[in-house]
N, C-alpha and C positions, 0 to 999 in steps of 0.2 A: 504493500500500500504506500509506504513511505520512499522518497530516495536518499541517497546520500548514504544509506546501511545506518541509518540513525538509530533503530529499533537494536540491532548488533553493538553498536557503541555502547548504547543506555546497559545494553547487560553487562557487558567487560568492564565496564566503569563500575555499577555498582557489586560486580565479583570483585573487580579491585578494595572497594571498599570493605566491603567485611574481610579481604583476606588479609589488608591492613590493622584491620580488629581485632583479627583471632590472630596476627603475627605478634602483637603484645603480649596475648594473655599465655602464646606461647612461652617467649621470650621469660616473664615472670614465673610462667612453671617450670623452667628448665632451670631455672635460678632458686626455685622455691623447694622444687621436686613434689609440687601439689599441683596435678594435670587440673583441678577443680579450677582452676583461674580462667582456663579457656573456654567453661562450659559457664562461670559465671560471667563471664564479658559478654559472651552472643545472647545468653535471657536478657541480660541490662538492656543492650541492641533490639530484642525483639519487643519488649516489654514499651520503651520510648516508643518505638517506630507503631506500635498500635496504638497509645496515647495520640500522637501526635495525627496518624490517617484519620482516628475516630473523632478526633475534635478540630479538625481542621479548616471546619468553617467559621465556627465560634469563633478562635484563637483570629484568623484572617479576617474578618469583619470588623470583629472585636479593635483591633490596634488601628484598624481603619474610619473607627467611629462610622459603621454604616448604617443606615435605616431603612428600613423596610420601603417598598416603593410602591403605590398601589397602580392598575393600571389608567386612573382618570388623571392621577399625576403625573402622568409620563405618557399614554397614549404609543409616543413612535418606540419608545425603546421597547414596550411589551409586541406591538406590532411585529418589529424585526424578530423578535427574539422566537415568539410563538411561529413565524414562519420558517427559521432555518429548523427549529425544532420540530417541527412536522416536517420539514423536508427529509431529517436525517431520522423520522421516524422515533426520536428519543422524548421523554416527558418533559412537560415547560417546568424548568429550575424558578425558584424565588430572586426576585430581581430587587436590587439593593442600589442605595445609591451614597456616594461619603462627600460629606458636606467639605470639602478643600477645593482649591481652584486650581491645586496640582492637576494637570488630565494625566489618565490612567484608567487602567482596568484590569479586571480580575477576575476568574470564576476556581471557587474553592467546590470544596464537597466530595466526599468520599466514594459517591458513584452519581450517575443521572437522576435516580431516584430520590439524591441528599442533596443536588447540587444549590451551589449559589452563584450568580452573577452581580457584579459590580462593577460599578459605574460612577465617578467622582463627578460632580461638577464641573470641572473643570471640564474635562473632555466632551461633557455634552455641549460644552457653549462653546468649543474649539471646532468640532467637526460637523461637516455635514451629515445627511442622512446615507447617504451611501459611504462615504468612510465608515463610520458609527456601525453600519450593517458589516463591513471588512473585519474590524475591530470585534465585534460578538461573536462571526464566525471562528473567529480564531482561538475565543476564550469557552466558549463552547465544544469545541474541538480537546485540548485540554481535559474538557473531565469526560469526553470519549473514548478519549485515549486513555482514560484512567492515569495522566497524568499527576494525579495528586496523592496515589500510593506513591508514584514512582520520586516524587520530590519529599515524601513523609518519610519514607526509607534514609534517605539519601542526608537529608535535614537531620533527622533521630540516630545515624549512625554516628556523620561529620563531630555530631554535637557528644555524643560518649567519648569518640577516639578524644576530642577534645579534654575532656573532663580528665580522664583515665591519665594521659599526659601529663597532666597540671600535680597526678599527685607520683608519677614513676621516680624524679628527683628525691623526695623526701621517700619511698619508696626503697631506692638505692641510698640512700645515706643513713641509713638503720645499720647497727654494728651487731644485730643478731644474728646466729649462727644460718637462718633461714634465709637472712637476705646475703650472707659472704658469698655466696655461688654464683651471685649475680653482676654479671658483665657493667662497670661503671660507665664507664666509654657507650657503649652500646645503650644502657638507659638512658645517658644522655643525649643521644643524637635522634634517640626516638622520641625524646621527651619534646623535643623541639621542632622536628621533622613529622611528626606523626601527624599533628594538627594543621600543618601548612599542606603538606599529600591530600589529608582525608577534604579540606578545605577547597582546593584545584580541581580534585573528583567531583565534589557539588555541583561546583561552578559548571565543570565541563558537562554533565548529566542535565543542569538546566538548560544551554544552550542547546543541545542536543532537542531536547523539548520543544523548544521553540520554533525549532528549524522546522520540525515535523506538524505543530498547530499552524505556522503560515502557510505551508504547502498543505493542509486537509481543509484548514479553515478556508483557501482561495476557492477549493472545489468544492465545500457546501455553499461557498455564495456564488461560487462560478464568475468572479467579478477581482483576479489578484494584483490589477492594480487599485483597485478602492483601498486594500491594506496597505498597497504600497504610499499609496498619496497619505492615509492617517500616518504610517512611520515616519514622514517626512516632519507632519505639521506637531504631533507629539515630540518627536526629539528637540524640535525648536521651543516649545510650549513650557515643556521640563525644564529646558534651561534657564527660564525665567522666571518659573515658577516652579521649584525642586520640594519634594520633602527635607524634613527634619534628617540629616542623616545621624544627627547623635540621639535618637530614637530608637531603643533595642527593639521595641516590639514592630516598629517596620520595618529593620534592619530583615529579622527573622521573617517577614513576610515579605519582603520586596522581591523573592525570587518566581512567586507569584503572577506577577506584573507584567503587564504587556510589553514594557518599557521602563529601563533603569528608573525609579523614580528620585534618584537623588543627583542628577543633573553630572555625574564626575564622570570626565574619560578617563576611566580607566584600560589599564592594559588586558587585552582581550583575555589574558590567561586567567586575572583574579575577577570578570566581570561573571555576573549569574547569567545575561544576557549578550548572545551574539550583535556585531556592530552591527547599525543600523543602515549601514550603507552594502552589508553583505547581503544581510535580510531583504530589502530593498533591490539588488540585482537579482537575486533568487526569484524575487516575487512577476519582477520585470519582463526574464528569460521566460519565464514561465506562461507569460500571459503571451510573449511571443510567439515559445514554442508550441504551443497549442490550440492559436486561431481565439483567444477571448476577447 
């Protein structure tokens, strides 16, 4: 369905990530000689990553300040919305809107059945109706694609190896007989290394995401430069109107986003989001290669 082997990447990235996971708990059994570290690191891993899928609209809304949106107050977004939704055959999700003049958008939820859509103000008083319809389709796409396991996994892991790290130093500087076994050198470079790895895997897993909601999203609107022209006018919009980026709770949800929401070029390797000007010739080729 997809190109680029995106579906391939998202796996090897996220087998990277646990076997980053289980190579610590390794590392501390082999030093400990208590194999129980390896089997209590991947529960931590499972146990987050179901937290995190099961309440993922909450938490995403949540940090979003969004509200509920009925359809007399909004009329065209529930119009768009309920069309590509019958077009792709799926149930019409709860449609949200977050009172900022940031534009952006989002749709969380754990399957079609949970899902949520959202819509900042800003973005609706930036684009027209046919961008705006580019824009849905692509966020709807997303929790099609069950993209929101695949970012809760990915989030809940990043965030243990994190954790797990912060305490391997103190960890290794115990002078008990349990911990002599254990490689100082080697804790330390994991201690440091571990969280910057498991962090590049996110990032690259959400890109990878994105690539594949702009290319499914173009083909339930059937229209991939309407996305391309919204990526043009968001990337300008952001920059002048950014989130808070010393905001943890949309820091943790900005990989959500249709669009960096904190306006910073970043280097493609540490961004959650592919550039805008890649995604943009993607969408372009595409609308050439195919007669849209």
């Amino acid at each position: 369905m997809h190109g680029h082997n995106n579906g391939l990447k998202t796996a090897l990235l996220l087998g990277g990530m646990f076997a980053l996971l289980l190579a610590i708990g390794s590392l501390i059994s082999a030093g400990t000689g208590r194999s129980m570290f390896i089997w209590v690191f991947a529960l931590i891993g499972l146990g987050t990553t179901a937290y995190g899928y099961w309440n993922s609209d909450k938490l995403a809304l949540r940090s979003m300040h969004a509200y509920p949106v009925s359809e007399a107050e909004n009329p065209m977004m529930y119009r768009i919305v309920r069309e590509l939704s019958m077009n792709a055959q799926q149930p019409m999700p709860r449609l949200y809107i977050s009172p900022t003049s940031s534009p952006n958008a989002f749709a969380t939820g754990r399957n079609p059945q949970n899902a949520a859509v959202c819509c900042t103000e800003g973005i609706l008083q930036l684009l027209n109706e046919r961008e705006l319809r580019g824009v849905l389709g692509h966020e709807l796409m997303h929790v099609y694609n069950r993209d929101i396991l695949t970012s809760s996994v990915a989030a809940a892991v990043a965030g243990v190896i994190t954790s797990i790290a912060q305490f391997l130093m103190f960890f290794g500087g115990g002078g008990s007989n349990e911990n002599r076994n254990v490689n100082p050198i080697a804790l330390i470079a994991l201690s440091l290394l571990a969280p910057l790895a498991a962090s590049i895997i996110q990032m690259a897993v959400s890109r990878t995401r994105e690539y594949d909601a702009d290319e499914d999203g173009a083909k339930l609107t059937n229209d991939p430069l309407a996305l391309a022209s919204a990526l043009r006018k968001l990337e300008s919009g952001i920059s002048q109107a950014p989130l808070a980026a010393g905001d943890q709770k949309l820091v943790n949800s900005s990989h959500l986003m249709i669009a960096n929401p904190f306006g910073s070029r970043l280097k493609q390797m540490f961004s959650t989001h592919p550039p805008m000007d890649q995604r943009i010739a993607r969408l372009e080729a595409m609308a050439g290669g195919r007669g849209y």
